[in-house]
C-alpha positions, 0 to 999 in steps of 0.5 A: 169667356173667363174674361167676365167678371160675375159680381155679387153683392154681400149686404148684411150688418153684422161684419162677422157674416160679411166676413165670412160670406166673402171668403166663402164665395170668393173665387176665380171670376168672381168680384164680392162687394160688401155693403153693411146696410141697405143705404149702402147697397144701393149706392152699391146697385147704382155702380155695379151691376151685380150677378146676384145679391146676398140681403140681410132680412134684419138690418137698421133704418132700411131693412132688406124688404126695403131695400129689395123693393127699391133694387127692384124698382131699377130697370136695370136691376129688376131682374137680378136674382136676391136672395135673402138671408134672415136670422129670425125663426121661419115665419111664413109672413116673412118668407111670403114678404120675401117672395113677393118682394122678387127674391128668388130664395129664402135662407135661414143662418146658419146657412149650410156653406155648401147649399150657399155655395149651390144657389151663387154658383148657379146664379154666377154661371147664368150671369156669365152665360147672359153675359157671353150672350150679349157680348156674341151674336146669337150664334156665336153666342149659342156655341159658346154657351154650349161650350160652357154648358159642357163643361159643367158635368154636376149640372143638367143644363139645357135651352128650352124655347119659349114655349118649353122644348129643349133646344140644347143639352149638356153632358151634364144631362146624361150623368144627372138626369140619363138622358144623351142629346138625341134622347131629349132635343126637341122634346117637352121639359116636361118628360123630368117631371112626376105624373102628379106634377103633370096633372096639376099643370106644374111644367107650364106653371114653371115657365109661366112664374119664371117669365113673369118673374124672371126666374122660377127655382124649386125642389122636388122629385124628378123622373130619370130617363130609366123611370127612377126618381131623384131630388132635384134643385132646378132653376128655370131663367127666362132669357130676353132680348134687348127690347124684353122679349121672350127668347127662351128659358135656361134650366139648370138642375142638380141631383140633391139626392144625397142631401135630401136623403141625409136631411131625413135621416137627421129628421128623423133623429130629431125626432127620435131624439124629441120623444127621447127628451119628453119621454124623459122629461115625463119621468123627471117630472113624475119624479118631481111630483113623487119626490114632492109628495115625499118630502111633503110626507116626511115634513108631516111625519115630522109635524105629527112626531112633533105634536105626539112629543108635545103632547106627552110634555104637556099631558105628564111631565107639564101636569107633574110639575103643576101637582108638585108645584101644588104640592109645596104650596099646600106643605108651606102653609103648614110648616112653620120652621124657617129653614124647611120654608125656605127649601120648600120655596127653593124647591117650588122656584126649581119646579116653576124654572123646570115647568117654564122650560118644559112649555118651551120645549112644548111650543117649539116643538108643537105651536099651542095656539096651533094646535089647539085653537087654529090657524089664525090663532096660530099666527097671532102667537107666531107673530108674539113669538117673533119679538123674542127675536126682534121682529115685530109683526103686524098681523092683518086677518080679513076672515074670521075663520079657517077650517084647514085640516090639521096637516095643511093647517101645519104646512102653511104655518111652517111656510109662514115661519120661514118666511118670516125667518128671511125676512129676519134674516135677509131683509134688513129690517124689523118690521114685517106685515102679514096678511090673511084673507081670501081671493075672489077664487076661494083659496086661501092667501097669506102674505108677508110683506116687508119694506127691507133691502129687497133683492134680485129674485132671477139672481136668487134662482140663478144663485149657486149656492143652494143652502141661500135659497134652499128656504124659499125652495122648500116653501115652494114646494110645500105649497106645490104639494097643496096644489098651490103656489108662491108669488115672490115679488121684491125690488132692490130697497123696496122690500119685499113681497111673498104670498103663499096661495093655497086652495082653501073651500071655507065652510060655515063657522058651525061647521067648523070641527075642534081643533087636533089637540094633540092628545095622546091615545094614553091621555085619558087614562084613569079619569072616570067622572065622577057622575055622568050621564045624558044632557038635561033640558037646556032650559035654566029653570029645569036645573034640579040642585041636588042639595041645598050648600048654596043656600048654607053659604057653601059654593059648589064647584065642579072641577074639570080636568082630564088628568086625574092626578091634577084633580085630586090636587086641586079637591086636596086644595079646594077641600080644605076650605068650609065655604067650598063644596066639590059636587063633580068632576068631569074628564073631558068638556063633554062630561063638563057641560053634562055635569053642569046642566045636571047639578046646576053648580055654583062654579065650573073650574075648567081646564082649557086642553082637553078631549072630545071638547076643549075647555073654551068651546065647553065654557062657550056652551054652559054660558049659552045655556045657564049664564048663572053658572061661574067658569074659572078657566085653568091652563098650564099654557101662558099664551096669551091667546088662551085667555083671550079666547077663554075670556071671549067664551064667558070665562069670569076668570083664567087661573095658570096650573101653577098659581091653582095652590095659592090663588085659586081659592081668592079667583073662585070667592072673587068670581060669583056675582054676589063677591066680583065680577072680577077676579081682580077688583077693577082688572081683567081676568088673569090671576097671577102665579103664586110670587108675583104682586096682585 
């Protein structure tokens, strides 16, 4: 009868959804309340009674479970078909919540419009049908519920008795299912389903749930009159009398076919398109690694080229200039003309301005401390080197050694600076903190921390502008190369923290091999000792003294130096004055321990930088041995580290190549024990260079 009026209630919070499901399922027939929560709908279920209800899952104070539970709990509602629709992933708890709440379905949104517009109509249709049912007796009732059922030719509608036989058929049957009238009235409803289901009981499972539970739908394949299969949406009501009896069942079933196979078609694109997407996302990330590895490759290449500059500015252009500094020296103390003294002087001041910048050029390029003394040595000049551009660095080492080969050694170095250059730059503020040491894993950790303006490190990454972040970009990806990471933590106006985690295996400090110096292949060239040959015994007292100067009042000097023409500068100067006597001469701190132990010379003036072993580790071994011997070191480098280190290794005193002309005569008199322990009487070790007070 087009008199009834199916009702259904749309609950749900968001009004966007109510709005949209109303017009969806607004038609000829139908009534849509709407109720934005679950106190409302339940005012809702007192009022009216309702063909179907549409339940939000998620809603404030009573969600859809809730409120489920308590429709249910109303006689008169008990049995009125819920459906719930939920927003959240499929999670199987809440499908089974759901369930067992008495929904009949589970519906995820977006909800195909279509699919949405099935499941209400078919629950429409049944509420209509129970309704003529009541409003006729059972005979009226069944004729014009057979009128209906005929009407409808998208759907197999046929009674079944309570024990399961069709009792009633539509035209709908023939077109869905194949069947006419005669072909199914009074058989099973099991002759729709497929041999599996039959073997599992699954007929009689159906009506059991739907009369228990009111109403069983599914979907699943079912068997046409001719044999063919189709996928099939049935819903199975149990129809009851006034006092709750069982009457019978009402099956209703639609050929999903279509659907079911449009549905595959897009899972299987999805799939396609899945392997698409982690195929591709595999080649971008091996093209990450390759172009990581490149970039990595390219900064090392360029760290070396720098180094192999570095080296040839200090091995000639820096030595060059320290000769001809002693060159002028030795001229000015014999010309005794004002004018000719005065350009020889204006000429030393134009070679000293010329060695100052040629060190800077050399530090620039290639970090001394680095390269000659490690890591940690490395970061302390860095952080004296940051004061020229007004950032004072506090440095805090809890190790004592780190045993990095040189490319990685250079790597984190270079991370560290530029990590410093943001705080510089970035942060607000002129102090900073950093921090080395090692983590219970074994890697190494450095940290530079800072108390500046801090900022917003999603902002960061989120930020369009590349060249802002390209810095920390970089850093992250040199350290990714090592196989480490970088943790970056920073609050706005509680400054910031970065730490570079790299894996680092430290070995014993005897393990430890020289640092990379930096020398060039061409380095040695023409430094022939002049005596060389195996170590003696390293007992003092084995020492043989080759002639007897010292005993005369003369002292014998060994000079060693890796440039030969430095060499003959500092005889030409040593030569020139009675009490001292050149004995040997060594080109790397190998020859210089040699020469040491087989001439026992009153003093060794040894260059810091030089092959096989430097100068510091040379000076270390001949103190071990023969604590008698005096070593007067010598550098063109003016890091403070490099006298610390040499003092550190036994070194009486440090001597700048530059000063060597006028002050290396008064550090080898001031050094042996019988004149000073000091080459500067109450001071510590660095002579300065030639025109600075003493």
């Amino acid at each position: 009868m087009t008199d009834v009026q199916a009702k259904i209630l749309l609950v749900d919070d968001d009004a966007r959804s109510l709005m949209a499901m109303e017009t969806l399922l607004t038609g000829p027939g139908r009534v849509v309340i709407t109720a934005d929560s679950g106190h409302d709908a339940l005012r809702q279920v007192l009022r009216h009674d309702f063909s179907v209800i549409l339940l939000d899952v998620r809603m404030p104070r009573v969600d859809g479970f809730e409120a489920a539970e308590l429709i249910r709990e109303r006689e008169q509602s008990r049995h009125t078909p819920i459906i719930f629709l939920s927003a959240v992933d499929k999670l199987e708890e809440d499908v089974f919540r759901g369930l067992a709440s008495g929904a009949v379905d589970y519906l995820f949104k977006p909800v195909v419009p279509a699919v949405l517009q099935s499941k209400v109509s078919v629950f429409v249709e049944l509420y209509r049908m129970r309704e003529r049912v009541k409003l006729r007796a059972v005979r009226q009732g069944e004729e014009r519920f057979r009128l209906l059922v005929d009407s409808i030719r998208d759907c197999s509608i046929l009674l079944l008795s309570p024990e399961g036989f069709i009792t009633s058929w539509n035209p709908g049957t023939h077109l869905v299912e194949g069947y006419e009238a005669a072909d199914v009235i009074g058989r099973n409803h099991s002759v729709f389903f497929t041999a599996e289901d039959l073997a599992r009981s699954y007929p009689e499972l159906a009506l059991e749930t739907a009369a228990v539970a009111g109403q069983h739908e599914d979907e699943g394949w079912r068997v046409r009159k001719d044999g063919s299969k189709f996928w099939a949406h049935v819903v199975i009501t149990a129809m009851k009398d006034e006092a709750g009896k069982l009457t019978g069942f009402a099956r209703v079933a639609r050929d999903l076919t279509d659907r079911k196979a449009a549905e595959e078609q897009l899972r299987k694109i999805a799939v396609e398109l899945e392997q698409r997407v982690s195929e591709r996302t595999l080649e971008l990330r091996e093209s990450q690694s390759r172009l990581r590895e490149l970039a990595t490759e390219l900064t090392l290449t360029e760290q070396r080229e720098r180094r192999r500059l570095a080296g040839d500015l200090h091995d000639y252009l820096a030595q060059l200039l320290v000769l001809i500094r002693i060159k002028i020296h030795q001229t000015s103390a014999q010309v005794k003309e004002q004018a000719a003294a005065a350009l020889l002087m204006e000429a030393d001041r134009t070679t000293l301005d010329a060695l100052d910048y040629t060190r800077s050029l050399v530090a620039e390029l290639a970090p001394p401390a680095l390269q000659e003394f490690g890591l940690l040595e490395g970061f302390e000049w860095l952080a004296e080197q940051m004061k020229n551009h007004g950032l004072t660095v506090a440095v805090h080492k809890h190790i004592q050694h780190v045993a990095l080969d040189a490319d990685q050694a250079v790597l984190v170095f270079q991370s560290t600076r530029e990590l410093l250059f943001n705080v510089l730059k970035h942060a607000g503020t002129n102090q900073a903190a950093l921090t080395i040491d090692r983590n219970n894993d074994g890697h190494l950790v450095v940290t530079v921390k800072d108390e500046g303006r801090g900022f917003d490190t999603d902002a960061l990454l989120a930020e369009n502008d590349e060249r802002k972040r390209f810095g920390l970009f970089s850093v992250r990806e040199r350290t990714k190369a090592m196989g480490g990471r970088l943790e970056l933590t920073s609050r706005s106006n509680q400054g910031t923290c970065a730490t570079l985690i790299v894996p680092y295996w430290p070995v014993e400090p005897d393990q430890v091999t020289t640092p990379d110096l930096a020398v060039s292949p061409s380095r040695a060239k023409g430094t022939t000792p002049i005596l060389s040959s195996a170590l003696c015994d390293d007992d003092e007292r084995s020492v043989q003294v080759p002639d007897d100067s010292a005993q005369n009042g003369v002292l014998r000097i060994v000079l060693a130096d890796d440039h030969a023409m430095v060499r003959q500068g500092l005889r030409s100067i040593l030569d020139s004055y009675p009490d001292l006597s050149i004995v040997g001469e060594a080109a790397d701190g190998e020859e210089a321990v040699e020469l040491a132990g087989q001439l026992a010379p009153d003093v060794v003036v040894m260059d810091v930088n030089m092959p096989k072993l430097d100068g510091i580790e040379a000076t270390r071994r001949i103190k071990a041995r023969w604590p008698g011997i005096t070593v007067v070191g010598l550098s063109v480098s003016t890091a403070t580290q490099v006298e610390s280190l040499l003092l550190e290794a036994g070194a009486s005193c440090y001597v700048s190549k530059e000063a060597a002309g006028s002050h290396l005569y008064g550090a080898i008199l001031t050094s042996v024990p019988q004149n000073s322990s000091d080459c500067r009487a109450g001071k510590s070790g660095t002579v300065l260079p030639a025109g600075e007070a003493p």
